[in-house]
Every structure is written in structure tokens, then in C-alpha cells.
Phi, psi and omega in degrees: 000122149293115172243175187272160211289348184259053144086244207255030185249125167326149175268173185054026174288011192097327190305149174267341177292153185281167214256134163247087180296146169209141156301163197250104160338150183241155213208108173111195160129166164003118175207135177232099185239187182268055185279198214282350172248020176114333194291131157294175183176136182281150167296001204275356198286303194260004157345169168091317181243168173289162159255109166253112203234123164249150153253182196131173180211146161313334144318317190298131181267316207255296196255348169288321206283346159275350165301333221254309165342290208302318193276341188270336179275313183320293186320306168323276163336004183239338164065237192271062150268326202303336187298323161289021154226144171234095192304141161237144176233090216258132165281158196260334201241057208259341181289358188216344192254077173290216151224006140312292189318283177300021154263309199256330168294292181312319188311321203273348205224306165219096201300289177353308195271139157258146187266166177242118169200186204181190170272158175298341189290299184320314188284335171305312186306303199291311187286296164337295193318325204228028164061019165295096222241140176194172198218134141261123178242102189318138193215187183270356165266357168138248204222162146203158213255038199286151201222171170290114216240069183245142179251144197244094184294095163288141155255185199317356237193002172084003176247151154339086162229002149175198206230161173244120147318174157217154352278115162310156132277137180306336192269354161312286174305292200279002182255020180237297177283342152314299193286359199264310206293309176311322149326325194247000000 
């Protein structure tokens, strides 16, 4: 699939503005990660359901507690639709983000959301797969992690079907999973 220069539109959609083909990033893919209550798990583990995958760390101040909002308010907002989509919340940070940690964080902030964590290699992996970009830089309070703030809408089967800048508006987020849920 080819899309055309106005972003997330299909080529041959009719548009009148002219076409740039570009190839469609391949985004997601393979993962053996941790959740938050210990289990491993594949990405083959939420088949079945949409996906909404944040990267972030619990540490983060600045830009997860409104990514983390936005996706707990979209949810809000699916009312019992909400039970077909399933939030990750994939740590950036695994050296501080167990999954004790991403557990007792989520539990207290967002139930909904599952945390994600691993070994660093995995989370290297995890991160690739889904074009995530983040660094840790020692600062005089220990480090911080800034990172790449994208929310990624998966479908059932594990592909790709777009992304959320931030800041997103939640209602935004959530009329993108409405039209998906409604197809299926």
C-alpha cells in the first residue's frame, strides 16, 4: 500500500492535490517483553484486540501524565466498546521500570493501561520495531530519559494503522478507534 502526500490518505483516494507515493513505514512487529504483573508476553499475546502502545517511563513528568490522560479519557469514551481495545504502556527505562514498579504506577494512575518492561536488549528491540526514539542523560538528580511521544493505534492482527502525535486531543484518539471498532 501506497500513501499519498496528505498524510494518512490512501493514494487514488480522489484527492485533488497532487500525489508524492511514498511507501507505508512498517511499524510494530515482534516483541518478548514483561508485564506489569510478571508474565511474559508476545506481541502475539493481545491479538484479537486494537492496540493503543505509548513508550514513556514512569519517572517521566512531563509528557507521559498527559499521554497516559488522553488514552484513559479515548477509553472513557468507547463506554463497553472499551473491552476490544487494549492500552501498553512499553517502558523507555527498564533499569528503574520493573514491573513491580509499572504495576503499583499504573494501578494507582491508570488500571486500564498495561505496563510493559523487559530486558534492555528487548526494549531495544521494542523500540526499533516501533521507531521510538529515547536516550538516557545523566543529570544531577541520576538520569533522565527523554523520549519520543507517539501513540500508536494497532489493529487486531497486529498491524499498523496510524499514529497519534502529542499532544493528540483524546477525542481525537477516540473517534479513530470508534471507526476501526465500528468496521469490525
Amino acid at each position: 500500500m501506497e500513501m499519498n502526500s496528505s498524510c494518512c490518505t490512501p493514494s487514488g483516494s480522489g484527492s485533488a492535490s497532487a500525489t508524492i507515493s511514498r511507501p507505508v513505514p512498517t511499524v510494530g512487529g515482534s516483541f518478548r517483553l514483561i508485564d506489569d504483573s510478571g508474565t511474559a508476553v508476545t506481541e502475539r499475546s493481545y491479538f484479537g484486540k486494537y492496540l493503543l502502545v505509548f513508550f514513556g517511563f514512569t519517572h517521566c513528568q512531563t509528557v507521559c501524565p498527559p499521554a497516559l490522560a488522553r488514552i484513559d479519557q479515548a477509553l472513557d469514551q468507547l463506554g463497553d466498546h472499551a473491552d476490544r481495545v487494549q492500552a501498553l504502556y512499553v517502558t523507555v527505562d527498564p533499569e528503574r521500570d520493573t514491573p513491580e514498579v509499572m504495576r503499583d504506577f499504573l494501578a494507582a494512575n491508570h488500571p486500564r493501561i498495561t505496563g510493559l518492561t523487559g530486558p534492555a536488549a528487548e526494549i531495544e528491540a521494542a523500540k526499533k520495531a516501533y521507531h521510538v526514539h529515547s536516550r538516557r542523560i545523566d543529570d544531577p538528580d541520576g538520569y533522565r530519559t527523554p523520549h519520543s511521544a507517539f501513540t500508536y493505534l494497532m489493529g487486531p492482527e497486529g498491524e499498523y494503522l496510524t499514529h497519534f502525535v502529542d499532544p493528540v486531543d483524546s477525542n481525537d484518539i477516540a473517534a479513530a478507534l470508534k471507526s476501526c471498532l465500528a468496521d469490525r
